[in-house]
C-alpha positions in Angstrom: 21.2 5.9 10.4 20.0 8.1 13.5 17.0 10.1 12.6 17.8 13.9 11.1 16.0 16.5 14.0 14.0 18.2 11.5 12.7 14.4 10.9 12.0 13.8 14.7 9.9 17.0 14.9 8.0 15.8 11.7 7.0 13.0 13.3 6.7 14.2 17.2 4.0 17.1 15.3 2.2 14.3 12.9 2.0 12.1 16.9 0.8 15.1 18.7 -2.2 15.9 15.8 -3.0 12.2 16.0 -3.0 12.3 19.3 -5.4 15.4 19.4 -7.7 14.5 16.8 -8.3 11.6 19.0 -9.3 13.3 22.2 -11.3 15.4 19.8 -13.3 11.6 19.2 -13.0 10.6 22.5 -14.5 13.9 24.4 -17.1 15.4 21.8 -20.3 14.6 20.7 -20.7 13.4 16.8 -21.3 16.9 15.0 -19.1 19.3 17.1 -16.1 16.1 16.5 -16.9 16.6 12.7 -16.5 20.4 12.6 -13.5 20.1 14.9 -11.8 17.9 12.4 -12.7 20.0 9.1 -11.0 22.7 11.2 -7.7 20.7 11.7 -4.4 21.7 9.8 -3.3 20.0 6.7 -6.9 19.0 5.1 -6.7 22.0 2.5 -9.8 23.0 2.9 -10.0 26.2 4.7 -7.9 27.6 2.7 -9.8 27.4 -0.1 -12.7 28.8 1.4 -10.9 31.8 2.7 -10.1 32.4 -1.4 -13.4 31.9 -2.1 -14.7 34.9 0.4 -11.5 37.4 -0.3 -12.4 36.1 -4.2 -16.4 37.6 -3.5 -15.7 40.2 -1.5 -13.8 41.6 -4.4 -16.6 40.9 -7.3 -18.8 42.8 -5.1 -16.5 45.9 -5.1 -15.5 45.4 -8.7 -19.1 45.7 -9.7 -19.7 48.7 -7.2 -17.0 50.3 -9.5 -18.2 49.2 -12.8 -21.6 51.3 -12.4 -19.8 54.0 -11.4 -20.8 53.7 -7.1 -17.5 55.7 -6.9 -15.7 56.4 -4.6 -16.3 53.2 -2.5 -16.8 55.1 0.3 -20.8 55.7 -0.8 -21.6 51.8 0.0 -19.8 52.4 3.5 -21.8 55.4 3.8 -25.1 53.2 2.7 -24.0 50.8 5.0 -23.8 52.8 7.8 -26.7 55.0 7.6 -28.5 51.3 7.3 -26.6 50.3 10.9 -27.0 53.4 12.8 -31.2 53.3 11.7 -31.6 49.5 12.8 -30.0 50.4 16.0 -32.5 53.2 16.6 -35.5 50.5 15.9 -33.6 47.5 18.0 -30.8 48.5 20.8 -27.7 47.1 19.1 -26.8 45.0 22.5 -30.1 42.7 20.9 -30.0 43.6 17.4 -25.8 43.1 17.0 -25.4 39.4 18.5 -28.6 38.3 16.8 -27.4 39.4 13.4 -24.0 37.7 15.2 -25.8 34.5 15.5 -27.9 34.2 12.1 -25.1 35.1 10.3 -23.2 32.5 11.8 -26.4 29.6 11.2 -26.1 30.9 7.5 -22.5 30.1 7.2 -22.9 27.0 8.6 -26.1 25.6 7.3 -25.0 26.2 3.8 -21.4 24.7 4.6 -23.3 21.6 6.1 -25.5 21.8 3.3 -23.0 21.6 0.7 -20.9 18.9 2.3 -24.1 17.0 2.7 -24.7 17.4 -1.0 -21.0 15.9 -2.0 -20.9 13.4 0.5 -24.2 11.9 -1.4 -22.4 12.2 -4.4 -18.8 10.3 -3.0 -20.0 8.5 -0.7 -23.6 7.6 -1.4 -23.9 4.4 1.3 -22.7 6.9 3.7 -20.8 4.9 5.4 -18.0 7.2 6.5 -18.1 11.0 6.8 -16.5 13.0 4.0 -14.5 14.8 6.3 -12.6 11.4 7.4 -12.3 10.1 3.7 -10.5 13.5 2.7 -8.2 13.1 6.5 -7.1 9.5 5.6 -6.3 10.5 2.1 -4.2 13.3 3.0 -2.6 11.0 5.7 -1.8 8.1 3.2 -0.6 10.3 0.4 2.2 11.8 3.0 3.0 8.6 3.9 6.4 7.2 2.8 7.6 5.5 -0.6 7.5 2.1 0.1 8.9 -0.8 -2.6 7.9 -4.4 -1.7 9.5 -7.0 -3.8 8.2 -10.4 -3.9 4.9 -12.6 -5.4 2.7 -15.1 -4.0 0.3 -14.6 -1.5 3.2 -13.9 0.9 3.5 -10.6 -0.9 -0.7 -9.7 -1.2 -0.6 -10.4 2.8 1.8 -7.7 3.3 0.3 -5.2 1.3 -3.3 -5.8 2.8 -1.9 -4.5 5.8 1.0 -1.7 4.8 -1.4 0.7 2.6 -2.9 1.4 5.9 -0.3 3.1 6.5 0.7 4.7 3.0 -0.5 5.0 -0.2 3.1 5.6 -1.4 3.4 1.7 -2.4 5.1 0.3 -5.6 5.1 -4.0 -5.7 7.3 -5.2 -7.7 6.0 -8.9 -8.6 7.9 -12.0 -10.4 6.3 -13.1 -13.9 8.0 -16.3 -13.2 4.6 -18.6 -12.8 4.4 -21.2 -15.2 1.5 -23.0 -13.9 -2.2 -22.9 -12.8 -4.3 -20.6 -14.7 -1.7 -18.4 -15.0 0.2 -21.1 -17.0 -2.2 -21.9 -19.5 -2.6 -18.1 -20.3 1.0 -18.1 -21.0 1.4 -21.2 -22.8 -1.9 -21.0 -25.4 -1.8 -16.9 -26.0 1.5 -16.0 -25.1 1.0 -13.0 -22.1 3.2 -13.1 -19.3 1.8 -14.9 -16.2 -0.7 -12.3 -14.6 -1.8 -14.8 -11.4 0.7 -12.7 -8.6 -0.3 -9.2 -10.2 -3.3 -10.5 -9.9 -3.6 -10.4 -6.0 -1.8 -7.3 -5.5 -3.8 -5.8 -7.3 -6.9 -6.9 -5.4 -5.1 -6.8 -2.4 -4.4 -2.7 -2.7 -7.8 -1.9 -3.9 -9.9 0.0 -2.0 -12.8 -2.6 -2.2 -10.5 -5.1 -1.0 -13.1 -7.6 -0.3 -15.6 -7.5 -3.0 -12.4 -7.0 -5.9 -10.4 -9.7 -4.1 -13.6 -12.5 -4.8 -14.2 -11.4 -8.1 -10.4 -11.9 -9.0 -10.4 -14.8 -7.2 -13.5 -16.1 -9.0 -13.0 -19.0 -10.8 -14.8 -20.7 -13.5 -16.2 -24.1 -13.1 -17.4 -24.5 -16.4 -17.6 -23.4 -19.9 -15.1 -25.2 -22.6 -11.8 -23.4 -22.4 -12.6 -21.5 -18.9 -12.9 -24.5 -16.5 -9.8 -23.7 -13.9 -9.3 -20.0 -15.5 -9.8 -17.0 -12.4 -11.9 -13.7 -13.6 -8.5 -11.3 -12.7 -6.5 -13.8 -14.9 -9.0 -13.3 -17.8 -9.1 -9.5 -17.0 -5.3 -8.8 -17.1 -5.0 -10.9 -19.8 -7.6 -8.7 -22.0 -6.2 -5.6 -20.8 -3.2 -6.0 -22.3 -4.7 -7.1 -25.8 -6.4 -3.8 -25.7 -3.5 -1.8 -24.6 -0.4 -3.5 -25.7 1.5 -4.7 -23.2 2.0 -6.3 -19.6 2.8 -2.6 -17.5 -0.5 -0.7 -19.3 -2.9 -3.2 -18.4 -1.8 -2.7 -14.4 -1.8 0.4 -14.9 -5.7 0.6 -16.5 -6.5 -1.8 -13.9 -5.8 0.7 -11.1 -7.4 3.0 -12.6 -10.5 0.8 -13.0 -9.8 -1.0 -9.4 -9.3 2.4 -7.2 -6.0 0.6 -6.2 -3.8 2.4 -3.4 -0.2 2.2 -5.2 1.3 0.7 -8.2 1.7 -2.8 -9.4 4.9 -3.4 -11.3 6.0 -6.4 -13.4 10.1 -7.0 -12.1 10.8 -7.7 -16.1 8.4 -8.0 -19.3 10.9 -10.4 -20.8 9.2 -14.0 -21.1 11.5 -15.8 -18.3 11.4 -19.2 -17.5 13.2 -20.3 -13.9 15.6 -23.3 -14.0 17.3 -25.3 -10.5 19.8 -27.6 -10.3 19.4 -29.7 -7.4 21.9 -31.1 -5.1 21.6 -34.6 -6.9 23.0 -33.0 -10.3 19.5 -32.8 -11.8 18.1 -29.6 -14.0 14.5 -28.5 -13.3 12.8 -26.6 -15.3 9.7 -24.2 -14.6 8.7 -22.8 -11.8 6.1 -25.4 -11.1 8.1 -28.1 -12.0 10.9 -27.2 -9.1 8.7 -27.8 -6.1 7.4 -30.7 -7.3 10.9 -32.3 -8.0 11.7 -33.0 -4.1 15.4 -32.3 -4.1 17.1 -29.4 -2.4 18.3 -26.6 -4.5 21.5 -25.5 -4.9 21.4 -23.2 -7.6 18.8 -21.1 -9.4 18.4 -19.3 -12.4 16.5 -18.1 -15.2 16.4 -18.0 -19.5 17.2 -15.5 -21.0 19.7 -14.5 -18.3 19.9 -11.0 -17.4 16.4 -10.2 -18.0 15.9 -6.3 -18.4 14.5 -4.3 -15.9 11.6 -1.8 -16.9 12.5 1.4 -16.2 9.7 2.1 -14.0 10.9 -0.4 -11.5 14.3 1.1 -11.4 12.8 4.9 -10.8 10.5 3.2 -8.3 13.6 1.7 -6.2 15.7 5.2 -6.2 13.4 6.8 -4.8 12.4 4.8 -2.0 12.2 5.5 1.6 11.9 1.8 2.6 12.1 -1.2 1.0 10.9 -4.4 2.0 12.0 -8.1 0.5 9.2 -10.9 1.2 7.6 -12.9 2.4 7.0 -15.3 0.0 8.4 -18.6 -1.2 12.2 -18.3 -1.2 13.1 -20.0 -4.3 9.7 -19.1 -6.3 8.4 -16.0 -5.3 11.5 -13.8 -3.9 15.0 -15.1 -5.5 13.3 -14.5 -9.1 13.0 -11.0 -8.8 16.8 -10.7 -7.5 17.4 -12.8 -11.1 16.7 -9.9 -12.6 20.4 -8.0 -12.6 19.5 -4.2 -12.7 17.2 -4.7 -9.9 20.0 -6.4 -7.3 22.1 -3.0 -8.1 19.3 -0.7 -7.9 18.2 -2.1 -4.0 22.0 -2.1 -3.3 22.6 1.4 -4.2 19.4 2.6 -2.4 19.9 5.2 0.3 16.8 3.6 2.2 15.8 1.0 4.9 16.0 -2.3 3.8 14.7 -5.3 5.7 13.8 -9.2 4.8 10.9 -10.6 6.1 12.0 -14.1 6.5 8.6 -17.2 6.6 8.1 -18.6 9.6 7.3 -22.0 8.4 9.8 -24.1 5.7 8.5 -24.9 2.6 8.6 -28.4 1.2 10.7 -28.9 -2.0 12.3 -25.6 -1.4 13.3 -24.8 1.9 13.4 -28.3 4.0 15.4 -27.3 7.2 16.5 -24.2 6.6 17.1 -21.4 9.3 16.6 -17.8 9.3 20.8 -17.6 7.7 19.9 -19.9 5.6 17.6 -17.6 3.9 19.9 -15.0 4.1 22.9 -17.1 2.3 20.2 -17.8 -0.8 19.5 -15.0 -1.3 23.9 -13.5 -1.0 24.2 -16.5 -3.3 22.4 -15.1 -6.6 23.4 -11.1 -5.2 26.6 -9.6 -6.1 25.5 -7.3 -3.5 24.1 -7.5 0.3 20.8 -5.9 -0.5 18.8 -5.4 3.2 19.7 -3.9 6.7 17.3 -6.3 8.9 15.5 -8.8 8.7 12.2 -9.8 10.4 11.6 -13.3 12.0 8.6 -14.5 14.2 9.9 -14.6 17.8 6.9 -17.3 19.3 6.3 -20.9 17.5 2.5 -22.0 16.3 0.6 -24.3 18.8 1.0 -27.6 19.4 -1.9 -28.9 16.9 -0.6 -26.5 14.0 2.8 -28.1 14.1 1.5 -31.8 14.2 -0.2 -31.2 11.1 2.6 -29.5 9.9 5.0 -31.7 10.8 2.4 -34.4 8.4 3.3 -32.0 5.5 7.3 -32.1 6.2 7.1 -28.5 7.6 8.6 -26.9 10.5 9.3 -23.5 11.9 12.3 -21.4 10.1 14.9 -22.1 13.3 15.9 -18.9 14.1 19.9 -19.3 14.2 20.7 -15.5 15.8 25.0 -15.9 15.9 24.5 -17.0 12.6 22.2 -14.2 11.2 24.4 -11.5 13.4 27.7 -12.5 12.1 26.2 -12.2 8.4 25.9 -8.6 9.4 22.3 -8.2 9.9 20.2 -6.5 12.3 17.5 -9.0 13.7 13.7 -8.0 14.4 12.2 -10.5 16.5 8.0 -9.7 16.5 4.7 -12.3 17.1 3.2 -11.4 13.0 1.9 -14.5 12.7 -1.9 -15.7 13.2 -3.5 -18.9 12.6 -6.7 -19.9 10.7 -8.9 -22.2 12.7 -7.8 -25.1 9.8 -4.1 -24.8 11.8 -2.8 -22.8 8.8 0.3 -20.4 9.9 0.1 -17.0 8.0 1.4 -14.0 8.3 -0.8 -10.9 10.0 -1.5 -8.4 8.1 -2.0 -5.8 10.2 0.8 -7.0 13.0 2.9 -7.2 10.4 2.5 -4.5 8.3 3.1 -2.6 12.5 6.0 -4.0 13.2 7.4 -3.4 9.6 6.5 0.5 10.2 7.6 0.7 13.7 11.0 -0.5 12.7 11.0 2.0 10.2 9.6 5.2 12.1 13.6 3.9 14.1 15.5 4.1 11.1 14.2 6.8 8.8 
């Protein structure tokens, strides 16, 4: 899809305003950069004030008329019998630019003053100027529609990094999770699992890192709570008190100040099954890593699990739509189970691309390559469902891979005849980082880059 020219000269104006409210940093000193960027188009703010003098201007001459000063022309008359004196007591070359200049302090002062009184209102640790709070919000609500399907932590990475660059975001999130916290809630009160809502949810909130603790928090005693995370027990109260599953994420954005929408792929109680290449049926999501065979099939009870509508609208209207990461079998192929979403993604006008892990999973993905994890996922589809897909183009270091290699992991082999004769376009990008532990992870930021860069070439 080559980019439309009324498209390119979107983009080439939104580059040349970035691009000049940077030099407007770079080159000015603090104030005189903040009054250049209330003046800077699109921030729907000047033209509000401009309403707000044509809106006085004609309450003064409405009440001029109402006690009868007419005709109008008697307050220009006033007016300049009042001039034509104060130029006889002070030459109007002084007089003229002084009144000039304090008019001008007067505006400004009680501009200053006034965004100086709502800044201490929104932004009481003043951390950030009001001016570039109201900038990024314009910015990220023009950003594109963008509909990431997955669960795990695979799935909170990526949107930690992407709603910097939208806050257009629906994440459509499996319900699968039978264990864990998330398990017990399901089993002993009967909600659907909230654990992977859970982190997206803290992971689009504004106060990503304060939310994202508290969610995380778990109790380490108390009869009944031992092992139970705070978000868990929030979600799960939430839909007690509003009836169901989709309400409670939608209070809890509310509540959360999240950037986007959190979306369960069904609200029908599912439970995953596997057969394994030995003949074997596993049951529960929890169960099928844990049963160390490879997986040849997958699916779920009830089969054809409804999608909520929601979801559906969500997908239609996307401009991009982004599959993983996340564990293949437990995290990504679930959602796909769920049959109106498969034909929704298929149908979808937009950019698709799969963001393939760069490490295998044991129990689930021993040896597999990049087409490997393309052919899963054609193998539950009726339908090819993305355009790319994105694979990390360097290997870890040599002391993450020995204690990988401990664990049974190793890098996803990147097979590219393979992966280009299954008709897909391959993005090779470095969007992985490493925790000083030797843990491989995805990058937020880098890849939430990479994923836009790709797009900005497609849209």
């Amino acid at each position: 899809m080559s980019p439309s020219p009324l498209k390119s000269a979107l983009r080439k104006l939104r580059s040349e305003q970035r691009k000049w409210g940077a030099n407007v940093s770079s080159h000015t000193p603090q104030r005189v950069n903040r009054w250049a960027k209330w003046l800077m188009p699109g921030l729907l703010v000047k033209r509000w004030l401009l309403i707000s003098s044509l809106g006085l201007a004609l309450i003064l001459f409405g009440l001029a008329i109402w006690v009868k000063l007419t005709p109008v022309y008697r307050i220009t008359e006033f007016l300049s019998q009042t001039l034509e004196r104060t130029t006889q007591l002070v030459p109007n070359y002084i007089s003229g630019p002084l009144l000039l200049a304090f008019g001008l302090f007067c505006v400004l002062w009680g501009q200053s003053r006034t965004v100086g009184a709502i800044t201490e209102v929104l932004q009481p640790e003043g951390n950030q100027e009001l001016v570039d709070v109201l900038l990024n919000h314009r910015r990220l609500n023009r950003g594109p529609k963008i509909v990431v399907v997955g669960g795990g932590t695979g799935l909170s990475t990526l949107l930690r990094g992407i709603k910097q660059y939208s806050a257009n975001i629906t994440a459509i999130v499996t319900v699968a999770d039978d264990g864990g916290s998330s398990g017990r809630l399901r089993r002993e009160i009967g909600v659907l699992p909230p654990g992977d809502i859970r982190n997206c949810l803290a992971s689009l909130a504004d106060e990503e890192k304060l939310i994202t603790e508290l969610f995380q928090y778990r109790f380490q005693a108390g009869d009944g709570l031992v092992g139970h995370s705070f978000g868990n027990l929030f979600l799960t109260a939430l839909t007690d008190i509003t009836g169901d599953l989709e309400q409670a994420i939608a209070a809890s954005s509310k509540v959360l100040a999240v950037r986007g929408k959190v979306l369960p792929a069904t609200l029908a109680d599912v439970t995953l099954w596997a057969q394994l290449e030995d003949g074997r049926i596993i049951e529960g999501e929890s169960q099928i890593t844990e049963a160390g065979g490879k997986i040849v099939r997958l699916g779920c009870r009830p089969d054809n699990p409804p999608a909520p509508p929601a979801v559906l609208k969500a997908i239609d209207e996307a401009d991009y739509i982004i599959i993983g990461p996340g564990s293949l079998y437990t995290s990504i192929i679930p959602n796909l189970l769920v049959p109106d979403i498969q034909a929704a993604i298929a149908e979808a006008q937009a950019p698709r691309i799969y963001v393939c892990n760069i490490m295998t999973q044991p129990g689930e993905t021993d040896g597999y390559t990049v087409s490997d994890h393309l052919r899963a996922i054609d193998a539950v589809c009726e339908y090819r469902l993305f355009d790319g897909v994105l694979a990390q183009r360097t290997p870890p270091s040599p002391q993450s891979l020995e204690k990988y290699a401990k664990e049974h992991c190793h890098p996803v082999y990147l097979d590219r005849e393979e992966v280009t004769a299954l008709g897909c376009r391959l993005v090779l990008a470095n969007v992985m980082r490493e925790t000083p532990q030797g843990k491989v992870r995805h990058d937020p930021e880098r890849l939430a880059r990479v994923l836009m860069r790709w797009y900005g070439g497609q849209a």
